[in-house]
N, C-alpha and C positions, 0 to 999 in steps of 0.2 A: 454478505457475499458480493463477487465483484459482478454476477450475472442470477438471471432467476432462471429455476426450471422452466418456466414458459417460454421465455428466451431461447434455450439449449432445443424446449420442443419444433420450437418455430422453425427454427433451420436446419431440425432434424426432419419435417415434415410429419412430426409424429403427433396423434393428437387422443392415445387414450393415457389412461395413468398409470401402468402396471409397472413401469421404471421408474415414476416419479421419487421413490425412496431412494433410488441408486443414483440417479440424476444430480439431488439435494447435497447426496453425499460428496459426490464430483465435483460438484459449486464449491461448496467451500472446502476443498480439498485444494483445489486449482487455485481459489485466492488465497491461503496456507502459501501454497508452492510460490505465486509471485510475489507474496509477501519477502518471503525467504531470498527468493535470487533478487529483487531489488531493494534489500538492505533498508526497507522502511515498512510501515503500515500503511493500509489502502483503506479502509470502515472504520468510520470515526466515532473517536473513544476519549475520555478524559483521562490524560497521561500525567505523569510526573516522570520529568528524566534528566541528568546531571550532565553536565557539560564544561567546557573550559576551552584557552585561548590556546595558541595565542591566535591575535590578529582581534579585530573589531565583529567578524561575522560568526556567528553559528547556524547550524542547522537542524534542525528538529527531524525526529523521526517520520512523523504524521504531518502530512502538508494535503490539502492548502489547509494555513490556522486560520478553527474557526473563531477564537478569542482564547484571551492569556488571562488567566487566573493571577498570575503573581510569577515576580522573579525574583530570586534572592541572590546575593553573596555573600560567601563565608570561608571566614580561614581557618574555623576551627571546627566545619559542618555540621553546626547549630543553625540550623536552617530556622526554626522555631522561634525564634530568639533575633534571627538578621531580619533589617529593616527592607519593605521589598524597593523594588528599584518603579522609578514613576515611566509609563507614557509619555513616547512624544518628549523626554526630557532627558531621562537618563538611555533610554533603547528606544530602537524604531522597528514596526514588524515592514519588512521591505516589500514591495509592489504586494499591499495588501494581505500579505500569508500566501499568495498562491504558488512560492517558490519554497517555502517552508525557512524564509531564513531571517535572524533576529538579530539587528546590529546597535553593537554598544556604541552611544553617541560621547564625545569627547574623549574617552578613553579604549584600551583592549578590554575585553575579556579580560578573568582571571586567569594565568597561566599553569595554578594549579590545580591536579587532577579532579575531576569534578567538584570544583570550587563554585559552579553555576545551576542554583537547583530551578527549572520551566515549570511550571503547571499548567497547565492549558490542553485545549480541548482542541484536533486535526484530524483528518481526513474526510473520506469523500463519504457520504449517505449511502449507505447499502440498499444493491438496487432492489428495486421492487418499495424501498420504501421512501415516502414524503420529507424529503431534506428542511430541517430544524431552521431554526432562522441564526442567517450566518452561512449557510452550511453549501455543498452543491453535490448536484448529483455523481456519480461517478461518469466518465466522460464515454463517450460513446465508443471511440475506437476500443478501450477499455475492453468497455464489456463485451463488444463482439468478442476480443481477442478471449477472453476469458471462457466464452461460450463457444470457441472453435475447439480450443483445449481441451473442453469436455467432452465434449464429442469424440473426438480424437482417443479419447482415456476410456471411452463407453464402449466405443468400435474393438479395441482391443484391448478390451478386460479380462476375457478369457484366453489370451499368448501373451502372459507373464513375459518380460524381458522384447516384446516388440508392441510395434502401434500401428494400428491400424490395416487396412488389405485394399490390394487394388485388387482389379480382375481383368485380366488379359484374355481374350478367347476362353473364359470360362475357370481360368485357370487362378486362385487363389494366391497373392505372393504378400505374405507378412515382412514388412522392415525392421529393422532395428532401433528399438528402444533412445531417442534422444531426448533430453529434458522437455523443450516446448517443437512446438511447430516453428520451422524457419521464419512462417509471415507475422507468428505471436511475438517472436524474437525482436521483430522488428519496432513492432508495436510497443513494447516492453523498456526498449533502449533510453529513451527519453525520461522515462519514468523511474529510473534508478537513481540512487540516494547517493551523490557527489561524493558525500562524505566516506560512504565504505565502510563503513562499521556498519555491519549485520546484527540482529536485534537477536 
């Protein structure tokens, strides 16, 4: 998850555990959700995923990579069978993996449809736990943003179709239902997968 319940409680000011199951749920519900609008994976996993050109660059679902198991080519998607492609000679992972992107050195990419099988292992340490070697934690704006969103989802769990209440002189006024929080939005923007192809 991109935030922990102690997180969510912290800046909820709440400090006993009668929510904590619903909280949990919220967490990784919200990292579900910005998975989904930025078109990649956030808690790092060992992927395999197909790809192809043109051009020299790709980019991978899960960033920053935290190492490349192997990359093949194939015309006849006998991946099994194709020879993998070397480091540093045949591709380069560029500034390190922390932009998620893997460029073919002296040549393109294959132009045909997932003619490019990755294996490799991206994304950020789910928080609350101790990042693997290679690996880093998820980034702070991150998690705030994802522990506002909970809150936000917690506040107005019971007015289906709105979020959250302000109080005016006493007076209760529910909004309307929009994806994230304008300032999550913001936070979010950077963090979207160039590429556009949704998982």
């Amino acid at each position: 998850m991109l935030c922990t319940v102690a997180e969510i409680k912290t800046i909820m000011g709440e400090t006993g555990s009668g929510n904590d199951a619903v909280l949990a749920e919220l967490a990784a519900s919200v990292t579900a959700q910005f998975e989904e609008f930025c078109c990649r994976k956030f808690i790092v996993g060992n992927l395999t995923e197909y790809h192809q050109g043109p051009g020299s660059m790709v980019h991978v679902n899960a960033w920053p990579i935290v190492s490349v198991t192997s990359i093949k080519e194939s015309f006849t998607y006998d991946f099994d069978s194709a020879t993998a492609l070397t480091l540093n000679t045949d591709y380069r992972i560029v500034k390190n993996g922390l932009i998620g992107v893997i460029q073919r050195l002296n040549c393109n990419w294959p132009s045909w449809s997932d003619g490019v099988q990755i294996v490799y292992r991206g994304g950020y340490t789910a928080a609350g736990d101790t990042p693997g070697v290679g690996e880093m934690a998820v980034p702070e704006s991150l998690r705030g943003a994802a522990a506002k969103q909970c809150i936000c989802e917690f506040t107005g769990r019971n007015s289906p179709g709105s979020k959250g209440e302000s109080f005016d002189g006493g007076n209760s006024e529910l909004h309307k239902l929009e994806p994230f929080l304008p300032e999550v939005l913001k936070v979010l923007e950077p963090y979207r997968n160039p590429g556009g192809f949704c998982l």
